[in-house]
C-alpha positions as CSV (number, residue, x, y, z in Angstrom):
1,X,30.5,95.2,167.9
2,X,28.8,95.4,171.3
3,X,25.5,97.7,172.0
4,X,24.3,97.8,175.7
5,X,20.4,98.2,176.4
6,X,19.9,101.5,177.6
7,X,23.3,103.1,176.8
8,X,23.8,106.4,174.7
9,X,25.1,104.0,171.9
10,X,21.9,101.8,172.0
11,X,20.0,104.9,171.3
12,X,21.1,105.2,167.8
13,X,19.4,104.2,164.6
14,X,20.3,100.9,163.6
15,X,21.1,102.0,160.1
16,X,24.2,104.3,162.5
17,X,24.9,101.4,164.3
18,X,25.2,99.0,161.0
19,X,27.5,102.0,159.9
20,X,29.6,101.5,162.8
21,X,30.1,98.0,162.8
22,X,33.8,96.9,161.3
23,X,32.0,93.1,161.7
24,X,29.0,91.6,160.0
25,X,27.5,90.5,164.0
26,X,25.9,92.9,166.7
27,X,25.8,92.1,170.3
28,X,23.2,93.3,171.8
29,X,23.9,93.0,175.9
30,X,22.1,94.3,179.2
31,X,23.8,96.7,181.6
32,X,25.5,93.4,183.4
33,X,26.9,92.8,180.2
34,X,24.6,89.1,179.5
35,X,24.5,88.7,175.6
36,X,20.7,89.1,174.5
37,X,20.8,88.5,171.2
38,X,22.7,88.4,168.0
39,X,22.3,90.5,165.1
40,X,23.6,89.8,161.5
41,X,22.0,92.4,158.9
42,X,20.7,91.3,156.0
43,X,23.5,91.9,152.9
44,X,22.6,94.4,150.8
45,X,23.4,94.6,147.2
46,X,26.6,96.0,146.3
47,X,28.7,94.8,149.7
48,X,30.8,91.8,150.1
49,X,28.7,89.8,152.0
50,X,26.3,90.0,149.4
51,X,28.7,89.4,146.6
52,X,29.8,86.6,147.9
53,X,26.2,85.0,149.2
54,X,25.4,85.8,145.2
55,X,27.5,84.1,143.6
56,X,27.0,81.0,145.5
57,X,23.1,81.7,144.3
58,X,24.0,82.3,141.3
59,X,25.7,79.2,140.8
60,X,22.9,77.0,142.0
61,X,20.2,79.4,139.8
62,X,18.5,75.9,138.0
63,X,18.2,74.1,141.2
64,X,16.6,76.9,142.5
65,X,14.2,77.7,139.8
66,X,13.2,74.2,139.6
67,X,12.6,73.7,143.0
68,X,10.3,77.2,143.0
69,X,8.4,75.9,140.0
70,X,7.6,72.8,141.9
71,X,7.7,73.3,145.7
72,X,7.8,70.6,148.1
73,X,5.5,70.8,151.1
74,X,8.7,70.4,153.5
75,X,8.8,69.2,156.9
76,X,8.1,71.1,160.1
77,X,10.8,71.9,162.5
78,X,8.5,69.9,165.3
79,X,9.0,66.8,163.2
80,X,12.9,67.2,162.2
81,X,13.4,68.0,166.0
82,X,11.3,64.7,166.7
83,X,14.0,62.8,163.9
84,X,16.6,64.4,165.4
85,X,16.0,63.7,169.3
86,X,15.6,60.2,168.0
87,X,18.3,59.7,166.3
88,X,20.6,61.2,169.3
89,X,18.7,59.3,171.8
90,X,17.5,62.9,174.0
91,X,14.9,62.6,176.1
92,X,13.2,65.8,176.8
């Protein structure tokens, strides 16, 4: 689905324009129709999308608990962008 800034559409709740949607994404365009950005809201309990994202959860529940009980601190995204650029040889 396609919502353009400033339209009668765009004025709508998102909640109506979620209702509206037949797809999972929203386009959000200006009046010369250049994409803005891409919405895809959040499952919520009792649709497919969430059924689906669930079960994949649900089927990884120990690896997840154990990895909440003992966090890792992680990297940063400057420093995987900095492995990454390396590894593909960019140059910024």
């Amino acid at each position: 689905m396609q919502v353009v800034l400033g339209s009668a559409g765009s004025k709508a709740s998102l909640d109506e324009i979620l209702c509206q949607s037949p797809l999972d994404e929203i386009e959000i365009v200006d009046a010369d129709g250049n994409a803005l950005a891409y919405v895809v809201p959040a499952a919520r309990p009792g649709d497919a999308t969430y059924a689906k994202f669930e079960a994949v959860f649900q089927s990884h529940a120990e690896v997840l608990r154990r990895r909440a009980a003992n966090p890792s601190p992680g990297v940063s995204t400057e420093a995987l962008l900095t492995k990454l650029n390396a590894l593909t040889g960019d140059v910024k």
